[in-house]
C-alpha positions, 0 to 999 in steps of 0.5 A, a space after each residue: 149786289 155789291 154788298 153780297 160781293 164784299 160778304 162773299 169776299 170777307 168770308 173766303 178771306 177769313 176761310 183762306 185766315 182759317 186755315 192757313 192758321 189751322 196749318 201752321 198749328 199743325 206744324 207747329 205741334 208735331 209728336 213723335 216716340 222714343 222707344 227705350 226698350 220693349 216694355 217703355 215708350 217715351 211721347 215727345 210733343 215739340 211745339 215750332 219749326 226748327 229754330 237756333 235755340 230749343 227747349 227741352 221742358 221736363 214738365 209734371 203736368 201736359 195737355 192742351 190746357 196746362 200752362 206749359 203747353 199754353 207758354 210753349 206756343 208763346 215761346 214759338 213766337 219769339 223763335 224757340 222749339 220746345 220739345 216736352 217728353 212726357 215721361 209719366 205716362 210712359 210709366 202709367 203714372 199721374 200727374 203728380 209732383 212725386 211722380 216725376 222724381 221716380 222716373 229713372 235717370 237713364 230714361 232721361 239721359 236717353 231722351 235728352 241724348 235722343 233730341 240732341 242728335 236728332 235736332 237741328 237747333 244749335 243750341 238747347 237748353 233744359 227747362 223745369 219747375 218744382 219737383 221737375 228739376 229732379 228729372 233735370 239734376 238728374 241727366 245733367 250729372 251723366 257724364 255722356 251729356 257732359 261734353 263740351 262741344 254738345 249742343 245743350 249750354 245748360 238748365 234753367 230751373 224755376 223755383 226748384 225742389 231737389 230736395 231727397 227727403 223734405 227737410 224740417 224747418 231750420 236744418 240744413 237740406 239734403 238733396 237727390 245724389 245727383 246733385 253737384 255732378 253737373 258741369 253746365 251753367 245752371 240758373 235757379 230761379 226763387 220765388 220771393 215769398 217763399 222760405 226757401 230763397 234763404 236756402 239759395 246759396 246753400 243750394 248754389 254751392 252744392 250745384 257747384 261743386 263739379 264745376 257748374 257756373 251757378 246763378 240764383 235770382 229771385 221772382 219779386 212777389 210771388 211764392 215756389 212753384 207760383 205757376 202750378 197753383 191753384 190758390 194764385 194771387 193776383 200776382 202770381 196770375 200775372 206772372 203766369 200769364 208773363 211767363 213766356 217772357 220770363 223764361 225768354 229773358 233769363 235765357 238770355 242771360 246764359 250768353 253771359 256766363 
């Protein structure tokens, strides 16, 4: 009897465990919809409670089994709120890194603005990868968005390609119009096994010119955009799996700029 007692005991234990984790994943991933005009419909998927610090992450890639969505809820625990609009479906566009650089810069002004507004965070910051920066560049050289006492303290890009046409090797880039109109703190991240660290300080004194603080580092032993792969290294799977803390602790460093 007293065994069935401790069965019966364990099992409500771990119901009661259930669902108090079923709940708080329910408020931790809520979904809500910016409506641009008639036709345009924009899906923001934020992940956590309202916390001091919020990540707006323009992502190619979302659902419940793309790396983004798997780092945001790790984000949550050390205290972020991620909020990821997802800007390709509302164009009945693929998933695909070409993509994401057709998506209109007032549609982006207009969700970034839209979030500012409307969240209780005191501070947000822009995240992107890869071709997803474009989408980043692009908000930031809106002069709305550029007021000094708002909410957004600037953009961390990891492994950015920002480039307008792919440049042939050894000539000088040419980068989306927009970029060098931004006045927030941006901080690039470059993968180390990659040709493109050499293009850094080019690409940092163009981000520049309107007067964002740039910073550049490199990510030892990985290449670009090493977390959308699908021929990873060891390596690079690793820091996939880190890349939470990554994230976290260059974040941190925009307290010292």
């Amino acid at each position: 009897m007293q065994a069935l007692a401790f069965h019966r005991s364990l099992a409500y234990c771990v119901s009661v465990l259930l669902l108090a984790t079923l709940a708080f994943t329910a408020r931790a991933e809520s979904r809500s919809i910016l409506e641009i005009n008639d036709e345009i419909e924009i899906d923001i998927v934020t992940f956590g409670e309202p916390a001091k610090t919020g990540i707006i992450w323009f992502a190619c890639r979302q659902g419940e089994d793309a790396i983004e969505f798997e780092t945001a809820r790790r984000l949550v625990s050390r205290g972020y709120q991620i909020y990821f609009p997802d800007m390709l479906s509302a164009h009945f566009l693929s998933s695909l890194p070409s993509n994401i650089a057709r998506i209109p810069a007032a549609e982006v002004v207009a969700v970034i603005r839209h979030i500012i507004d409307t969240s209780s965070t005191e501070r947000l910051f822009l995240l992107a990868g890869a071709r997803a920066a474009v989408p980043v560049i692009r908000g930031l050289a809106d002069k709305n968005l550029q007021q000094r006492d708002s909410k957004l303290k600037g953009a961390l890009l990891i492994t950015p390609r920002i480039y307008k046409t792919t440049p042939d090797p050894g000539s000088e880039p040419v980068y989306i119009d927009e970029t060098g109109l931004s006045v927030h703190p941006i901080l690039v991240l470059e993968g180390e096994r990659t040709p493109n660290r050499w293009g850094l300080p080019h690409l940092a004194a163009t981000l520049e010119k309107s007067g964002s603080r740039v910073q550049t580092d490199l990510i030892d032993g990985v290449r670009g955009y090493f977390y959308l792969r699908d021929n990873q290294t060891p390596a690079e799977m690793e820091l996939t799996r880190q890349l939470d803390s990554l994230i976290h602790d260059n974040l941190q460093k925009f307290g010292a700029f």
